[in-house]
SEDRENVEX-913766 format. One record per residue: residue number from 1; residue in three letters; x, y, z of N, C-alpha, C in turn. Coordinates in steps of 0.02 Angstrom, whole numbers, plus 50000, padded with zeros to 5 digits. Last residue first. Layout:
<recs>
<rec seq="NUM" type="ALA" n_px="X" n_py="Y" n_pz="Z" ca_px="X" ca_py="Y" ca_pz="Z" c_px="X" c_py="Y" c_pz="Z"/>
...
</recs>
This chain:
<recs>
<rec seq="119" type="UNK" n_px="50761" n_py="49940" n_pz="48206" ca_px="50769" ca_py="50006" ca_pz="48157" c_px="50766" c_py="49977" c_pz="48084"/>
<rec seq="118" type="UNK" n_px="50645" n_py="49863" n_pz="48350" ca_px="50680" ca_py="49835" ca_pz="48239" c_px="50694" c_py="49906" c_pz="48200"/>
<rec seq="117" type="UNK" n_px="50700" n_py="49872" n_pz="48496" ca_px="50672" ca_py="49910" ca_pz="48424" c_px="50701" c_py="49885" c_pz="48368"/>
<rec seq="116" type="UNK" n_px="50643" n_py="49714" n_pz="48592" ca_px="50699" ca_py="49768" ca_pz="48557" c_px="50651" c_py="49790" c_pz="48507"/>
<rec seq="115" type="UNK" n_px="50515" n_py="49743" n_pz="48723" ca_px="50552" ca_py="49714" ca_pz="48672" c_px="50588" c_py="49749" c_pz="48628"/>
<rec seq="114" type="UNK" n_px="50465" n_py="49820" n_pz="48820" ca_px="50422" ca_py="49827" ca_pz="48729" c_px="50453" c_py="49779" c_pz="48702"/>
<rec seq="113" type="UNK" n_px="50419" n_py="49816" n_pz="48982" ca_px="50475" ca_py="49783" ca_pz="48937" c_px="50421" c_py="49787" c_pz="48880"/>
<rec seq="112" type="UNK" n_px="50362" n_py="49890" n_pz="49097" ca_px="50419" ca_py="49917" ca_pz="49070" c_px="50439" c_py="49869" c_pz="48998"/>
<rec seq="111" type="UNK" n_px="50299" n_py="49779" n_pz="49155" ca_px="50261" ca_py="49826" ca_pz="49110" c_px="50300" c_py="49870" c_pz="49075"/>
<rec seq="110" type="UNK" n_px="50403" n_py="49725" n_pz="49222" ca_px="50371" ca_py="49669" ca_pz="49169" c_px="50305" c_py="49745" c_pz="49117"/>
<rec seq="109" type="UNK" n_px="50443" n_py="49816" n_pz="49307" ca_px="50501" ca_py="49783" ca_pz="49263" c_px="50452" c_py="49758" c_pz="49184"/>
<rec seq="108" type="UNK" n_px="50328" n_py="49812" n_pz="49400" ca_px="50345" ca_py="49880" ca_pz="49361" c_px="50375" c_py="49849" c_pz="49302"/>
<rec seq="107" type="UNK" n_px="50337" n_py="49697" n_pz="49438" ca_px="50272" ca_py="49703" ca_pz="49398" c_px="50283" c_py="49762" c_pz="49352"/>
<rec seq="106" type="UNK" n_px="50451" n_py="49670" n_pz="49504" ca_px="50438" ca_py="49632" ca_pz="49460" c_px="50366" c_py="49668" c_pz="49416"/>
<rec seq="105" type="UNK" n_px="50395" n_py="49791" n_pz="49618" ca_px="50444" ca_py="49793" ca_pz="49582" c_px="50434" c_py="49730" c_pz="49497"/>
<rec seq="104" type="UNK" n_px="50285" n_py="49673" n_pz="49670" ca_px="50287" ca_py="49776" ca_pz="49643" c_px="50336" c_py="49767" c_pz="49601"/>
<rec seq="103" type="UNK" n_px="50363" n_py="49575" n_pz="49723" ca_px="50322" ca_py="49566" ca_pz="49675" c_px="50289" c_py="49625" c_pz="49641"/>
<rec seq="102" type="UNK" n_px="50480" n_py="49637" n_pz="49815" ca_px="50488" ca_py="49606" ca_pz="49747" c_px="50441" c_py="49586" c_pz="49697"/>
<rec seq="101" type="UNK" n_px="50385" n_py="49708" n_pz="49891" ca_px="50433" ca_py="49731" ca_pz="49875" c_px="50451" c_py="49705" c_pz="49818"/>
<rec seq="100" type="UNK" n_px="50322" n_py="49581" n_pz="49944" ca_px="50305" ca_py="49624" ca_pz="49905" c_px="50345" c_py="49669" c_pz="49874"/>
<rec seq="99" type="UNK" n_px="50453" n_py="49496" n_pz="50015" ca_px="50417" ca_py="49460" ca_pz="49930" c_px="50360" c_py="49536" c_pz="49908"/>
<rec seq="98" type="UNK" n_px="50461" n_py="49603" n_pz="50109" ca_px="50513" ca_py="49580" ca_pz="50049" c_px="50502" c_py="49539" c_pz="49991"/>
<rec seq="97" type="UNK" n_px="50354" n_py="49572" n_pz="50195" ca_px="50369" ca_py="49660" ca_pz="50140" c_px="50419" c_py="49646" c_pz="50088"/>
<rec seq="96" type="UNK" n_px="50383" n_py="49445" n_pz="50235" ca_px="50321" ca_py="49481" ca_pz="50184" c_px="50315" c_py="49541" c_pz="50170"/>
<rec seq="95" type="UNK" n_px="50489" n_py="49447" n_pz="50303" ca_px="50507" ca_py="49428" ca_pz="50239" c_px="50447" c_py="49428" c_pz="50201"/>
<rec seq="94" type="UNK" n_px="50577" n_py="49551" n_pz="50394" ca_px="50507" ca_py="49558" ca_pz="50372" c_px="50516" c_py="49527" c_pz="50294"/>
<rec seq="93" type="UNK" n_px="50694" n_py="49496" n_pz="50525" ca_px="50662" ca_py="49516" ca_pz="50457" c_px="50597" c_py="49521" c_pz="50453"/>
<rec seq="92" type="UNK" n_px="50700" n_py="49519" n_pz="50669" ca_px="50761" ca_py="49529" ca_pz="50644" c_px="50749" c_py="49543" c_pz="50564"/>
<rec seq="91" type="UNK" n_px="50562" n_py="49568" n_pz="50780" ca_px="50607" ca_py="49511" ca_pz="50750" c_px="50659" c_py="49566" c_pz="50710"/>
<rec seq="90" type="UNK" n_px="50527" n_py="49687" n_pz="50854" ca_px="50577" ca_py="49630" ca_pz="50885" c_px="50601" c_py="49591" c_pz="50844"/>
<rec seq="89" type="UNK" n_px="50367" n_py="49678" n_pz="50791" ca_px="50413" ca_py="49715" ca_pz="50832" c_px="50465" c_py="49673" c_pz="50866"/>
<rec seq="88" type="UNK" n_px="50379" n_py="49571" n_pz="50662" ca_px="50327" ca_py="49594" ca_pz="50716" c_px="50376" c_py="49631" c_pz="50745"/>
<rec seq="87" type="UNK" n_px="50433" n_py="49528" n_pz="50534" ca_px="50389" ca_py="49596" ca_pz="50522" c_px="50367" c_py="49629" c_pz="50606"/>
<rec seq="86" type="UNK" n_px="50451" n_py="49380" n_pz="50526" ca_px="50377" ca_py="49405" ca_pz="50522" c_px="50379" c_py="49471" c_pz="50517"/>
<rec seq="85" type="UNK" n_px="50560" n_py="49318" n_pz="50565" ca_px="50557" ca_py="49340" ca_pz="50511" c_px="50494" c_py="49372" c_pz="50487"/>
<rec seq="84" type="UNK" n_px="50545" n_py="49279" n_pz="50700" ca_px="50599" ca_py="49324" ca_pz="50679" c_px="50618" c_py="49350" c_pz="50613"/>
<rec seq="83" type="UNK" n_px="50464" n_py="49196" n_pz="50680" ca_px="50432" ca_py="49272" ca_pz="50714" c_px="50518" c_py="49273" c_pz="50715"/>
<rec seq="82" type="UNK" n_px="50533" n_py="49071" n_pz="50626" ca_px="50455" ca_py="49123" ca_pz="50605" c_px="50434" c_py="49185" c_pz="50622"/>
<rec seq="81" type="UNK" n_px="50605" n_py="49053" n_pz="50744" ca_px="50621" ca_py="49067" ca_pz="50671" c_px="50575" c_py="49107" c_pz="50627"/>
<rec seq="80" type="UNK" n_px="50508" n_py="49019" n_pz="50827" ca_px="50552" ca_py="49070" ca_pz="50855" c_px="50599" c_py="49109" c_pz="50792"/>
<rec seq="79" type="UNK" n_px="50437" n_py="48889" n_pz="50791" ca_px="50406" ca_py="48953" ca_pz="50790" c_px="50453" c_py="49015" c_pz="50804"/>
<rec seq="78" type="UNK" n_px="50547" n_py="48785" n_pz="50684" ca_px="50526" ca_py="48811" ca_pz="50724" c_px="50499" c_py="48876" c_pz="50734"/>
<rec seq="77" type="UNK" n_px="50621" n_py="48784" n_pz="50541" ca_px="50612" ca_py="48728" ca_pz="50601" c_px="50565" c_py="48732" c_pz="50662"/>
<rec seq="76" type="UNK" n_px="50508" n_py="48885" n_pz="50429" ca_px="50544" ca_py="48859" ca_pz="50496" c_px="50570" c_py="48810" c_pz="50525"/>
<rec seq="75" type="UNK" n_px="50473" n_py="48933" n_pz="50280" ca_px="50472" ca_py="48885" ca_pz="50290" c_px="50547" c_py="48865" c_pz="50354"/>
<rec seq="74" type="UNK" n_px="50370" n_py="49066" n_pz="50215" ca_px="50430" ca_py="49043" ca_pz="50274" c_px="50415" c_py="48965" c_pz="50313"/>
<rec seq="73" type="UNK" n_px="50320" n_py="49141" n_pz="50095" ca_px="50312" ca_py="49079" ca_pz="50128" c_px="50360" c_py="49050" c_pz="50174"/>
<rec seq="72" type="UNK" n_px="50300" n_py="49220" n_pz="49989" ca_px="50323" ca_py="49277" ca_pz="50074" c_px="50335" c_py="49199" c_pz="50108"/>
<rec seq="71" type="UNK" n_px="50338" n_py="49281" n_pz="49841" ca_px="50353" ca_py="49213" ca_pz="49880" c_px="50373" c_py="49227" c_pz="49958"/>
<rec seq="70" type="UNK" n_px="50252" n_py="49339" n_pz="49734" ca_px="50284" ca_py="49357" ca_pz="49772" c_px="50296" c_py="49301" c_pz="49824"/>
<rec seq="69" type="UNK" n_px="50227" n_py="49331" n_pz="49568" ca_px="50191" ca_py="49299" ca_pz="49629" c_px="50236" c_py="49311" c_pz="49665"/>
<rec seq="68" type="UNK" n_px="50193" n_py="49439" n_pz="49410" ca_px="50222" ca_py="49410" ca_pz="49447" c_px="50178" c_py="49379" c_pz="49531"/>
<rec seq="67" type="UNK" n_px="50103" n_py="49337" n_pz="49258" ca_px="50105" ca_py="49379" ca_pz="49353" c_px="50141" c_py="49376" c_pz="49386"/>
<rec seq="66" type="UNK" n_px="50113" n_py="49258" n_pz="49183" ca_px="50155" ca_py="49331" ca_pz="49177" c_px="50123" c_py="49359" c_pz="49223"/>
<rec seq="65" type="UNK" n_px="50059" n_py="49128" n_pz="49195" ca_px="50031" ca_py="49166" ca_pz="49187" c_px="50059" c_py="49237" c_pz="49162"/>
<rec seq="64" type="UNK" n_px="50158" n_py="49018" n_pz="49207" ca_px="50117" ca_py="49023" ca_pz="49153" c_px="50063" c_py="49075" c_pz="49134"/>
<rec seq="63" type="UNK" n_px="50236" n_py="49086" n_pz="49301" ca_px="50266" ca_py="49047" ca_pz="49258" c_px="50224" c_py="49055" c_pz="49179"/>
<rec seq="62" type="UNK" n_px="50166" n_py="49092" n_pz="49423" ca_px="50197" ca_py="49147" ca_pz="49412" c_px="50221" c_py="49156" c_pz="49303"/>
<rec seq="61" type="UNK" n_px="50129" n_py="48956" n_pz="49433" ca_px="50060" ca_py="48999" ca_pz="49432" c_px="50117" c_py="49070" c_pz="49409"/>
<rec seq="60" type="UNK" n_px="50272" n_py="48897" n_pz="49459" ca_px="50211" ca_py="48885" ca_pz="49406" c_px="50144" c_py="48938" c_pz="49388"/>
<rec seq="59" type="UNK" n_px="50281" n_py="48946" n_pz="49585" ca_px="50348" ca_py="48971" ca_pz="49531" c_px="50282" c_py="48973" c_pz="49469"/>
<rec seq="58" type="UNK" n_px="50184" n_py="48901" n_pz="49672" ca_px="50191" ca_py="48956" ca_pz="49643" c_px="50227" c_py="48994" c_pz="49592"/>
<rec seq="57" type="UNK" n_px="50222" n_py="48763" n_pz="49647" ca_px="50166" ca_py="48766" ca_pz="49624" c_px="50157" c_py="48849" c_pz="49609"/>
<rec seq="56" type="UNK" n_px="50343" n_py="48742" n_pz="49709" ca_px="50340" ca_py="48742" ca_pz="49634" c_px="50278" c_py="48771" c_pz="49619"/>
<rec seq="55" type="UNK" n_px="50310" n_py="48790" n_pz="49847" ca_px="50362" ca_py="48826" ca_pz="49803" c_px="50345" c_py="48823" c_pz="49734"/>
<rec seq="54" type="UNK" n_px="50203" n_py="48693" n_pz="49869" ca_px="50191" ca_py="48775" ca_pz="49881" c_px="50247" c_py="48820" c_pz="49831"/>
<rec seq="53" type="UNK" n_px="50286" n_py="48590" n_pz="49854" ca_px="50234" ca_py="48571" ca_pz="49826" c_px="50186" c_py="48665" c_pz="49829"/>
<rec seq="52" type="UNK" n_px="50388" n_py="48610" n_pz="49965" ca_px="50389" ca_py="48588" ca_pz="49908" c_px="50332" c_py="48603" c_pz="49859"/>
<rec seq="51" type="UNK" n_px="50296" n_py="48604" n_pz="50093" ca_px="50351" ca_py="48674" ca_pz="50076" c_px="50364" c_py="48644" c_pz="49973"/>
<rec seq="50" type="UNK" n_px="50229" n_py="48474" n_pz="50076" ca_px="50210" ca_py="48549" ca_pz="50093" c_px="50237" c_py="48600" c_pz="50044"/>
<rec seq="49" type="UNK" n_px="50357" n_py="48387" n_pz="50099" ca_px="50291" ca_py="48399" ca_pz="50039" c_px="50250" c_py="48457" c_pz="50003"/>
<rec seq="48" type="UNK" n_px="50422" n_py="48423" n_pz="50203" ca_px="50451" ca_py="48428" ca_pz="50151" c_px="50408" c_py="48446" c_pz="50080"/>
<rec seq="47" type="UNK" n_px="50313" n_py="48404" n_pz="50287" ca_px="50346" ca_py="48453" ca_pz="50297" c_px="50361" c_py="48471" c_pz="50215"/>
<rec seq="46" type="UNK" n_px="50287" n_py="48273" n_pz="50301" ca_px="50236" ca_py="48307" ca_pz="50269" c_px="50281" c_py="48397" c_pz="50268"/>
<rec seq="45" type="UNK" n_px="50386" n_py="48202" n_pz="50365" ca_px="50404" ca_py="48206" ca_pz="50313" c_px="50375" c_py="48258" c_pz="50275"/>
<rec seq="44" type="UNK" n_px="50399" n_py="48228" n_pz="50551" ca_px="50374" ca_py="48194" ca_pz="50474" c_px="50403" c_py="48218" c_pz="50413"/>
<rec seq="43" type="UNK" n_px="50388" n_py="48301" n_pz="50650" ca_px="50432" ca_py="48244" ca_pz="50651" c_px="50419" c_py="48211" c_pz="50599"/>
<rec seq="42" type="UNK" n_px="50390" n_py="48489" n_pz="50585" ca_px="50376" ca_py="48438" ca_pz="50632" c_px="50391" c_py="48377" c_pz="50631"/>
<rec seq="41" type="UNK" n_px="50427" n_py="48638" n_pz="50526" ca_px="50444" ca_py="48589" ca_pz="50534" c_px="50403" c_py="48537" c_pz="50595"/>
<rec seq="40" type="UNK" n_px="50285" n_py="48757" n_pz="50481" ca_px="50342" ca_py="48734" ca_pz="50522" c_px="50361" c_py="48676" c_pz="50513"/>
<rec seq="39" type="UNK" n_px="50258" n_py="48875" n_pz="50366" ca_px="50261" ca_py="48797" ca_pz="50382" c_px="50318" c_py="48791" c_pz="50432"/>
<rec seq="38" type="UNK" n_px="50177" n_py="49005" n_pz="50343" ca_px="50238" ca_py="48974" ca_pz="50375" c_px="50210" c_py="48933" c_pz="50375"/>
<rec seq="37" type="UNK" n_px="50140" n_py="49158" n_pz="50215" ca_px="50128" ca_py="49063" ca_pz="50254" c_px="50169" c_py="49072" c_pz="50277"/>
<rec seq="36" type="UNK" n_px="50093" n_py="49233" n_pz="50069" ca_px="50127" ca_py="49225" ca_pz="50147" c_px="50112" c_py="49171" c_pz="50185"/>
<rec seq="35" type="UNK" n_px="50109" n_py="49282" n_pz="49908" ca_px="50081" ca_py="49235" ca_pz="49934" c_px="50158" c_py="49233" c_pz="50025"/>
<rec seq="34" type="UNK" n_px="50065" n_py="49404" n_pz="49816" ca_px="50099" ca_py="49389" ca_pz="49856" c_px="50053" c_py="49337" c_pz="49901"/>
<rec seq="33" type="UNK" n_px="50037" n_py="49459" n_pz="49645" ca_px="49987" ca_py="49421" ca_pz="49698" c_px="50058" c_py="49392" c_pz="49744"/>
<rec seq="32" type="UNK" n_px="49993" n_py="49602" n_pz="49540" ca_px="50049" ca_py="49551" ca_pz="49556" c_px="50003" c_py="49492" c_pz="49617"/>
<rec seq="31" type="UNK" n_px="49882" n_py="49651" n_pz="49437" ca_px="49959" ca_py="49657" ca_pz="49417" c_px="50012" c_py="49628" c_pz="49454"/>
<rec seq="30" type="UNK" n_px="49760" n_py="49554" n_pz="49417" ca_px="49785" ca_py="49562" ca_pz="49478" c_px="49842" c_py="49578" c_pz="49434"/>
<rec seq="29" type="UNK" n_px="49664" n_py="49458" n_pz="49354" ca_px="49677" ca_py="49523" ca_pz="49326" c_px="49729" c_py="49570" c_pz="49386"/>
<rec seq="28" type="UNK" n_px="49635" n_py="49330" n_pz="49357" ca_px="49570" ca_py="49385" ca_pz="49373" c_px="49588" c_py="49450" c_pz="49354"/>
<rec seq="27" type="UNK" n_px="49743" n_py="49240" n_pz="49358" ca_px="49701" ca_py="49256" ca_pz="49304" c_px="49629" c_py="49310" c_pz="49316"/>
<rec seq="26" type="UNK" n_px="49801" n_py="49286" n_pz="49481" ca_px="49818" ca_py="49307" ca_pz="49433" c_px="49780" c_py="49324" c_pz="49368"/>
<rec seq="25" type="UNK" n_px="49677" n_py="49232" n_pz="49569" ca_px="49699" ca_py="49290" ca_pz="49566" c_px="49734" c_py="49350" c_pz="49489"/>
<rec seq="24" type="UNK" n_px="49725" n_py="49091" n_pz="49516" ca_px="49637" ca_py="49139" ca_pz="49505" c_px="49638" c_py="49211" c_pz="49526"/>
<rec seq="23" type="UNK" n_px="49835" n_py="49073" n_pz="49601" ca_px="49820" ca_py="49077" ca_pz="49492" c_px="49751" c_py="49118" c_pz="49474"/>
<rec seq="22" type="UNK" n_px="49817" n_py="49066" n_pz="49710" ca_px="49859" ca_py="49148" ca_pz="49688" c_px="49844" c_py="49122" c_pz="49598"/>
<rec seq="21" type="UNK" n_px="49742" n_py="48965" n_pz="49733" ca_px="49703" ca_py="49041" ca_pz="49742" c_px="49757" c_py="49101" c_pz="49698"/>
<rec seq="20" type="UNK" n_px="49837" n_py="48885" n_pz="49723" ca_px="49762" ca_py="48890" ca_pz="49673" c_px="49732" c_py="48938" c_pz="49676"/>
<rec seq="19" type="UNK" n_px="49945" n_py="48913" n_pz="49765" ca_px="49948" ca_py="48905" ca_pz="49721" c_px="49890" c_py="48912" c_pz="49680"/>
<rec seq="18" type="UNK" n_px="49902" n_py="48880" n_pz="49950" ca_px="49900" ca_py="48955" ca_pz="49905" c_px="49899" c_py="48963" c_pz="49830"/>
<rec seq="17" type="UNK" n_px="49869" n_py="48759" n_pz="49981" ca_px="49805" ca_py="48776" ca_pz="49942" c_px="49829" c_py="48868" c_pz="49909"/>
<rec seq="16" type="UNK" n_px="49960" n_py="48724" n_pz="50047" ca_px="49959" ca_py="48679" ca_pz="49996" c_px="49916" c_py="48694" c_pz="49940"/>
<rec seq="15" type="UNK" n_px="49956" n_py="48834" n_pz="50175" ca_px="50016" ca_py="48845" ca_pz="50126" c_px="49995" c_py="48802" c_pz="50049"/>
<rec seq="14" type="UNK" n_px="49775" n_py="48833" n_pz="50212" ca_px="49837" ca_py="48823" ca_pz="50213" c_px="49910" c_py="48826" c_pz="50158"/>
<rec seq="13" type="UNK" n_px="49660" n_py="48919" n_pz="50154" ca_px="49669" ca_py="48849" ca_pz="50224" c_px="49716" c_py="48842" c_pz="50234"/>
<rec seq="12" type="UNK" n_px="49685" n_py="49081" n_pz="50143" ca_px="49686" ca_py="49024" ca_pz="50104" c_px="49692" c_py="48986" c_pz="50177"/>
<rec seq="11" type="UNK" n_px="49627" n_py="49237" n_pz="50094" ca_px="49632" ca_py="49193" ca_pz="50145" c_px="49625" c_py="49122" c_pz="50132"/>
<rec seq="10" type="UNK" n_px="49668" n_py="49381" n_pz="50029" ca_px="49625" ca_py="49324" ca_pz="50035" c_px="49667" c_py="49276" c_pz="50080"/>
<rec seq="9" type="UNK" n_px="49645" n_py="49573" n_pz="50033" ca_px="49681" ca_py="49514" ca_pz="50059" c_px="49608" c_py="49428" c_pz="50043"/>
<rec seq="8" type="UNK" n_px="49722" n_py="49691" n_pz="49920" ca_px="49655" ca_py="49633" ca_pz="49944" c_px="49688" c_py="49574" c_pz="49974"/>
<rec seq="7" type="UNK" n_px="49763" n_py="49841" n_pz="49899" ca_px="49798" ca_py="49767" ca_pz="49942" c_px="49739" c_py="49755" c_pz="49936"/>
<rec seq="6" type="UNK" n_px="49819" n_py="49965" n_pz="49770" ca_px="49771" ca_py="49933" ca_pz="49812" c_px="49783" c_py="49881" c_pz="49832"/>
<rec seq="5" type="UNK" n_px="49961" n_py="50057" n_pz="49783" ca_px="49938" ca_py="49977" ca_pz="49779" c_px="49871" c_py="50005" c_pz="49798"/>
<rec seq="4" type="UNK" n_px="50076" n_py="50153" n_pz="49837" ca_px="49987" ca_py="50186" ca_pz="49810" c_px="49959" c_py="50132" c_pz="49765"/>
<rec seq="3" type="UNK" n_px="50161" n_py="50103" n_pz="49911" ca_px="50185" ca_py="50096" ca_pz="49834" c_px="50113" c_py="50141" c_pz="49789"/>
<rec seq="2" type="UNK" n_px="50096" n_py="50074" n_pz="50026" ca_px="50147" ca_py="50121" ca_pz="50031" c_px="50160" c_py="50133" c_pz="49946"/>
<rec seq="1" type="UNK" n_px="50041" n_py="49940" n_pz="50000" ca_px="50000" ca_py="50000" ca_pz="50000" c_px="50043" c_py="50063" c_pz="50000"/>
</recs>
């Protein structure tokens, strides 16, 4: 919003389900769509799946659409990792101003480009 953005926020069940919402976004007409989550680590494997299966899936929705997708998704061992990257008073990063930041930016870049001039 600092950038004079309009922000809509949506609300997804979980990290596995952002991919589908941020494509319908995209394809709705959205000049960028930032996607935020944490997954924490826990004694399984579903971890890996997760975080995996969120990454590609957004590269993809970014990929085939020419939207850019902003990748805020923090993937922790733990909650103390997470809120040190959240933005909240005290932590150390804000890694969801930093995928916006990059998904603004990316959007300027991508409306900026005509392709070379044929003299």
């Amino acid at each position: 919003a600092d950038a004079g953005a309009t922000v809509d926020v949506n609300r997804c069940p979980g990290a596995f389900e952002l991919p589908v919402v941020a494509r319908a976004l995209a394809v709705a007409g959205y000049d960028a769509v930032v996607a935020l989550g944490v997954v924490v680590r826990g004694g399984t494997p579903h971890f890996e799946y997760v975080c995996g299966a969120a990454t590609d899936g957004l590269l993809r929705v970014s990929l085939d659409t020419g939207v850019p997708v902003g990748f805020g998704v923090l993937t922790c061992d733990n909650e103390q990792q997470a809120l040190d990257r959240s933005g909240l008073p005290g932590s150390h990063e804000d890694k969801g101003r930093e995928a916006c930041e990059a998904a603004l930016a990316t959007a300027v870049l991508l409306r900026g480009i005509t392709g070379p001039s044929r003299a």
